[in-house]
C-alpha positions as CSV (number, residue, x, y, z in Angstrom):
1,X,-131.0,154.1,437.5
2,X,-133.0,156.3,439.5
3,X,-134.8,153.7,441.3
4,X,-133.2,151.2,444.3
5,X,-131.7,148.6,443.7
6,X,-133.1,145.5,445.2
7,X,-131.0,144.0,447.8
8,X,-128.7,147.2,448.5
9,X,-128.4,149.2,450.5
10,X,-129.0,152.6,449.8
11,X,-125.5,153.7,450.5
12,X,-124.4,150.4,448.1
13,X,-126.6,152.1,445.4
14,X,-125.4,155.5,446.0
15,X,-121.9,154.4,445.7
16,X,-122.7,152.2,442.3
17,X,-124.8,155.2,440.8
18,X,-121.5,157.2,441.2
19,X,-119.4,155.0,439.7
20,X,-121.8,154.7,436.4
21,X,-122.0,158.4,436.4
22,X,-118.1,158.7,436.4
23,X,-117.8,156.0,433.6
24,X,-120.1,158.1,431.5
25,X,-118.3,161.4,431.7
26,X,-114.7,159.2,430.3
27,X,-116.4,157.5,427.6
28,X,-118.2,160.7,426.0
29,X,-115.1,162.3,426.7
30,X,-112.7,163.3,423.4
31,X,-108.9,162.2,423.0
32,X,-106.3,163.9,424.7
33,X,-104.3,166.7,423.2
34,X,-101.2,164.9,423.1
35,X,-103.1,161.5,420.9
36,X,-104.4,164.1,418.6
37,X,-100.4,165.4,417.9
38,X,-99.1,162.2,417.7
39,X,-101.7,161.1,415.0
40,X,-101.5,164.4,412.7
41,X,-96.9,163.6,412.8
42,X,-97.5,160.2,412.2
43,X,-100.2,161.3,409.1
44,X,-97.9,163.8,407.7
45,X,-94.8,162.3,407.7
46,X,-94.2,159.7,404.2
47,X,-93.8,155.5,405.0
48,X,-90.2,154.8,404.7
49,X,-89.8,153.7,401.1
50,X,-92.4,155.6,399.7
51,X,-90.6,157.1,396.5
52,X,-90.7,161.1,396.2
53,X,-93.2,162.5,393.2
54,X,-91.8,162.8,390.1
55,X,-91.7,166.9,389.2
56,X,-94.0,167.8,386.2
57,X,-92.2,167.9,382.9
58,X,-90.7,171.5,381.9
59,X,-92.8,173.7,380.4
60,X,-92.6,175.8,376.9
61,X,-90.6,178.3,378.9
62,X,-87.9,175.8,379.8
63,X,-87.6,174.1,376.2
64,X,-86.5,177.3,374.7
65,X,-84.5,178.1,377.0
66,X,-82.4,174.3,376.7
67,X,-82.8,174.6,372.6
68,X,-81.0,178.3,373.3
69,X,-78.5,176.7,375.0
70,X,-77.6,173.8,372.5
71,X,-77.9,176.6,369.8
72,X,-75.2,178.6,370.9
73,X,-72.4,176.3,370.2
74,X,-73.6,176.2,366.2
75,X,-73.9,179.5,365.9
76,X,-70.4,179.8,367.6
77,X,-68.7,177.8,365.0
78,X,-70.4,179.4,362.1
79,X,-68.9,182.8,363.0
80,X,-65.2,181.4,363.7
81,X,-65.6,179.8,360.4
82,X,-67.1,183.0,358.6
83,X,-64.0,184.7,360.7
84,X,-61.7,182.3,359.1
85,X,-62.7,182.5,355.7
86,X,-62.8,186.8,355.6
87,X,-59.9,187.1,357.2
88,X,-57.9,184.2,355.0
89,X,-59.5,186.4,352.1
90,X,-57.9,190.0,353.3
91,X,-54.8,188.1,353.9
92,X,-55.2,186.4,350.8
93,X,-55.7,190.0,348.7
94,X,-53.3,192.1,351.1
95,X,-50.8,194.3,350.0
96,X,-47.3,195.3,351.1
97,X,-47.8,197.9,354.2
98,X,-51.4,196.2,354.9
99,X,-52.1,194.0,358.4
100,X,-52.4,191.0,356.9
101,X,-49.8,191.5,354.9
102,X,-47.1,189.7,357.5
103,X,-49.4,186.7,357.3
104,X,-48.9,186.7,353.8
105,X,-45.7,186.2,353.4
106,X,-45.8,184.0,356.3
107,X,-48.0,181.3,354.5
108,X,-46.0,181.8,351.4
109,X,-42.6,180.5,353.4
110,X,-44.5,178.0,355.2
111,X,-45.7,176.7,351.4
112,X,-41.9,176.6,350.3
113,X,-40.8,175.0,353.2
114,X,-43.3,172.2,352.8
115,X,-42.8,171.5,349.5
116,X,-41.7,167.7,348.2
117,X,-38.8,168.5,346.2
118,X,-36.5,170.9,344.6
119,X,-38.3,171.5,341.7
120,X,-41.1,172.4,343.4
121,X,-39.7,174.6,345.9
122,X,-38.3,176.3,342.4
123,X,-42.3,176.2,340.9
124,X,-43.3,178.0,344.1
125,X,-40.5,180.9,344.2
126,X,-41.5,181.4,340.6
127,X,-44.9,182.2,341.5
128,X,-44.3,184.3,344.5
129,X,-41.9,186.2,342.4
130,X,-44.2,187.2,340.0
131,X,-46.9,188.3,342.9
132,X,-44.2,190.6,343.8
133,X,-44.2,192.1,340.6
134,X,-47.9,192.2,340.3
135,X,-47.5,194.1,343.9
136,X,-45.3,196.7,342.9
137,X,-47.8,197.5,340.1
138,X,-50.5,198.3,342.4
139,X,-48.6,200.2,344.9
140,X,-47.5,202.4,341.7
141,X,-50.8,203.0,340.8
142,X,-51.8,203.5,344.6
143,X,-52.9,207.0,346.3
144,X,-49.9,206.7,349.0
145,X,-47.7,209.4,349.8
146,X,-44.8,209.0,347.4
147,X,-42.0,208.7,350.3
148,X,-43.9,206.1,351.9
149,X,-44.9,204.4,348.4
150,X,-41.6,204.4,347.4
151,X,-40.0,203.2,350.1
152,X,-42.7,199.9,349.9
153,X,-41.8,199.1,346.6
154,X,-37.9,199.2,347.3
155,X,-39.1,196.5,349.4
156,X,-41.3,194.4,347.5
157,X,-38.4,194.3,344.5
158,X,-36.2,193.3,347.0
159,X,-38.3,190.5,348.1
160,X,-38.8,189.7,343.9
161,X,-35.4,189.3,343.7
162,X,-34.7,186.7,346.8
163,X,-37.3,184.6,345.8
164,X,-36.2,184.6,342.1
165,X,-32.6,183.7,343.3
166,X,-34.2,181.3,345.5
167,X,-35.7,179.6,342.6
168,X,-32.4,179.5,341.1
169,X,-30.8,177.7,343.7
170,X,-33.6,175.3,344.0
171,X,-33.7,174.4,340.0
172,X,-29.7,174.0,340.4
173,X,-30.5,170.9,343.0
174,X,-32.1,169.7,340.2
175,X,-29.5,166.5,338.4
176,X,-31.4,166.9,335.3
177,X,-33.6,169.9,333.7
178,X,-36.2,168.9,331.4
179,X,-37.8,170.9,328.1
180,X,-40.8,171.8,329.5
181,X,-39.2,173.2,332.7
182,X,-36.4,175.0,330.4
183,X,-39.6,176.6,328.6
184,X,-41.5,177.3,331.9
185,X,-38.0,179.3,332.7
186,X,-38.2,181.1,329.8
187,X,-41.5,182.2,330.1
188,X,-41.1,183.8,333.4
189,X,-38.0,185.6,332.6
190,X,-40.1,187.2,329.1
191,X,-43.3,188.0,332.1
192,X,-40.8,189.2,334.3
193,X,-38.8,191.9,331.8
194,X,-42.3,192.9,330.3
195,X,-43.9,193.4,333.8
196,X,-40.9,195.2,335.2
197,X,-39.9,197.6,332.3
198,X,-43.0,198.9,331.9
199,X,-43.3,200.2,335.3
200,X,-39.7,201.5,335.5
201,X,-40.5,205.1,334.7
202,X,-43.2,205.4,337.3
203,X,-40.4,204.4,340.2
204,X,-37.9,206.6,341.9
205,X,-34.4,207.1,341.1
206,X,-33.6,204.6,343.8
207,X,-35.8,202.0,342.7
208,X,-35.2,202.1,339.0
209,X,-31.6,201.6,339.7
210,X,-33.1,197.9,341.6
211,X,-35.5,197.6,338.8
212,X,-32.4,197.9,336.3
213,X,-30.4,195.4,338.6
214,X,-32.8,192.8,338.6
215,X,-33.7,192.7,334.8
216,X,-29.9,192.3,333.8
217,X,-29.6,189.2,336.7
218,X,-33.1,187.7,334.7
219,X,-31.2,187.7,331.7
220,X,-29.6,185.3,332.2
221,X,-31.9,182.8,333.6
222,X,-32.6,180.9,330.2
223,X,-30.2,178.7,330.4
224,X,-28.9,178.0,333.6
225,X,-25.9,176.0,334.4
């Protein structure tokens, strides 16, 4: 390029040579700035449509911590039932003047009140009649202060004899009394004497006199009208 061209002039040549050199120094030239930003956007950024990665599964870490959380809810029900059951035994084994006692005598009423017929309304007074007696035993043999003792098993023969005369009344609904429930009659009346004059000289003054009224009302329960 350094030699004439033949058939130009030298300024022709001078003007061509200048021309080449400029050509050159564009084509070794790198892309500009702002190409280079535009191509690293366009390279970072996903195709539309291209679905995100799936994360990686949980690790150890995260599976004890889901099995922790769908163990609590067993665990929770085994201690309401565990509750349930220790706390329907202290009510079950409570004694007048106890917490539980109330719920108790609560169940007991409930019990009656659900019960199919007369005669078995009369079965269940019966029963709870003679737990009141079996109460009154165990307070006597109790360490309680003998005010406070006493006064509890004033109570509890009071409640004897309301669910004995409850029984009464039931068995009275009854059109027609049959042997066997004449017998089962007589059979609480002979617990009932035994029970309760045995443990009349270990009462009170006040409560033998109850004792005393509720054995001569039993006497009479053999044959009721």
């Amino acid at each position: 390029m350094g030699k004439w061209l033949p058939g130009l002039s030298r300024r022709s040549q001078a003007r061509i040579q200048k021309r080449v050199s400029r050509l050159g120094a564009r084509m070794t030239a790198g892309p500009r700035p702002e190409f280079n930003a535009r191509l690293r956007e366009r390279l970072t950024q996903s195709p539309p449509g291209e679905d995100v990665p799936e994360r990686p599964p949980a690790g150890p870490r995260h599976s004890r911590r889901r099995s922790r959380v769908g163990l609590f809810p067993q665990v929770l029900s085994v201690a309401l039932v565990t509750a349930m059951v220790v706390s329907g035994m202290w009510t079950y084994r409570s004694m007048p003047g106890d917490t539980f006692y109330p719920l108790k005598r609560a169940a007991e009423r409930t019990l009656f009140h659900l019960s199919s017929d007369a005669a078995e309304r009369a079965d269940r007074s019966f029963g709870y009649a003679e737990t009141r007696a079996l109460e009154v035993k165990e307070l006597l043999g109790s360490g309680e202060r003998e005010d406070e003792r006493e006064e509890v098993i004033g109570e509890t023969l009071q409640a004897m004899e309301d669910t004995t005369r409850s029984a009464v009344t039931s068995l009275r609904q009854i059109r027609r009394r049959d042997s066997a429930r004449a017998k089962e009659l007589k059979r609480f009346v002979q617990k009932q004497r035994t029970q309760i004059a045995g443990m009349i000289p270990k009462m009170g003054a006040e409560n033998q006199r109850k004792a005393h009224v509720y054995l001569n009302y039993i006497e009479g329960l053999a044959s009721p009208e």
